[in-house]
Phi, psi and omega in degrees: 000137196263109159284136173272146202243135200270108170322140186287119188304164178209155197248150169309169184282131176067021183284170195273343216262008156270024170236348202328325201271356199299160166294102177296162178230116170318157182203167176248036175286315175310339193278322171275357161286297159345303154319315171263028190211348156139333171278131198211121003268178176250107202247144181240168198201130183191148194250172176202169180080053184265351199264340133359103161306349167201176195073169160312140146288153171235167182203150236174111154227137190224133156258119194280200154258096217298309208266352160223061180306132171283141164299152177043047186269129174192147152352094177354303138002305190269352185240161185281171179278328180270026136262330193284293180339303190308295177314291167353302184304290187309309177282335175263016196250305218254318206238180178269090231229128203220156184222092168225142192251189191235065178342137151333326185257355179302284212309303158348311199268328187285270220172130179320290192310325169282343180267358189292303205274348163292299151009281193298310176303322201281306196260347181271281094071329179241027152301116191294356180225107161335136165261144178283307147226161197224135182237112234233125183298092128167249168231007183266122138279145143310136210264160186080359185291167169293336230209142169299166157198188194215138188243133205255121133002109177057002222289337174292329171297007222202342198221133162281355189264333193302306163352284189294330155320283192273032169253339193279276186333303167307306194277308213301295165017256172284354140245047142265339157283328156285333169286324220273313190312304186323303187324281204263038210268019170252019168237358169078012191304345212270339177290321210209017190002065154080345161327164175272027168333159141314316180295339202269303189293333179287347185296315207287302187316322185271351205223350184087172179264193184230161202311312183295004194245136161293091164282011165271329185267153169289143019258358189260006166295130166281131169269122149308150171237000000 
């Protein structure tokens, strides 16, 4: 009598789940899809600090130069600050760069998330060369733009002009937060951009917060009682 042997499932040709582990990698294909659908030029845009007991969010949209991509453009995260440096240099030498933040008492009186994407609205909106469409990091377009976009996943892992958006973002950051460190030098900020560290909290706990401090956010938000 013959068994039948129960065959091994096989995932279709190109299913994720035979990538989940793999590493994204930036590209510029979102952009040239954009591009073959009709939109020209393509700016990508992404914010950074929304996670911070201080500072600002900043937002970064940049349109790159199909013909002068900086090497090694990847998620902000992923690079040493002395590489981010380097590029910074490199994306605001070579491509189309626009910057804008959101203040510490903005995020108080909305919301992180509405002063993010106003943030965000701002710096694509002050780009000097219109942008056509736009792709944007995470799952949020900011409302009011000229121009469509589309907001990607991950997208600094995935898109070079976004890449670059948050490394544009990420340097401007922090050293605003290192000047701010000047300001302020009992919180250390130039260490820890406004994070919550033990050094940061202890900052707080001894000396109280400062104009730069989110009092919306826990722990330095008051709970009604």
């Amino acid at each position: 009598m013959c068994e039948l042997r129960r065959m091994p499932r096989r995932a279709p040709p190109d299913s994720p789940m035979l990538f989940e582990d793999a590493p994204l990698v930036p590209t510029f294909e979102l952009e040239l899809i954009a591009r073959r659908a009709g939109h020209w030029p393509v700016a990508g845009a992404d914010e950074v600090g929304r996670g911070p007991l201080a500072g600002p969010v900043v937002a970064a949209a940049v349109i790159l130069d199909p013909e002068h991509i900086p090497n090694g453009l990847n998620d902000s995260k992923q690079l040493t600050a002395a590489r981010r440096e380097e590029l910074f240099v490199e994306i605001l030498a070579t491509a189309t760069v626009s910057i804008a933040s959101s203040s510490a008492s903005r995020i108080d009186t909305t919301d992180i998330r509405k002063a993010s994407l106003d943030a965000m609205r701002r710096a694509i909106c002050g780009l000097a060369v219109p942008a056509s469409y736009v792709l944007t990091d995470g799952l949020d377009v900011p409302t009011g733009l000229a121009c469509p976009g589309k907001a990607v996943v991950k997208g600094d892992a995935r898109s070079f002009s976004i890449a670059a958006a948050s490394i544009v973002a990420k340097v401007t950051r922090d050293r605003m937060m290192a000047r701010a460190g000047l300001v302020f030098p009992a919180y250390g900020f130039a260490a820890h951009a406004g994070y919550g560290t033990a050094k940061h909290r202890a900052g707080i706990e001894e000396h109280g917060p400062c104009s730069l401090h989110r009092m919306s956010f826990r722990p330095l938000r008051k709970e009604a009682v």
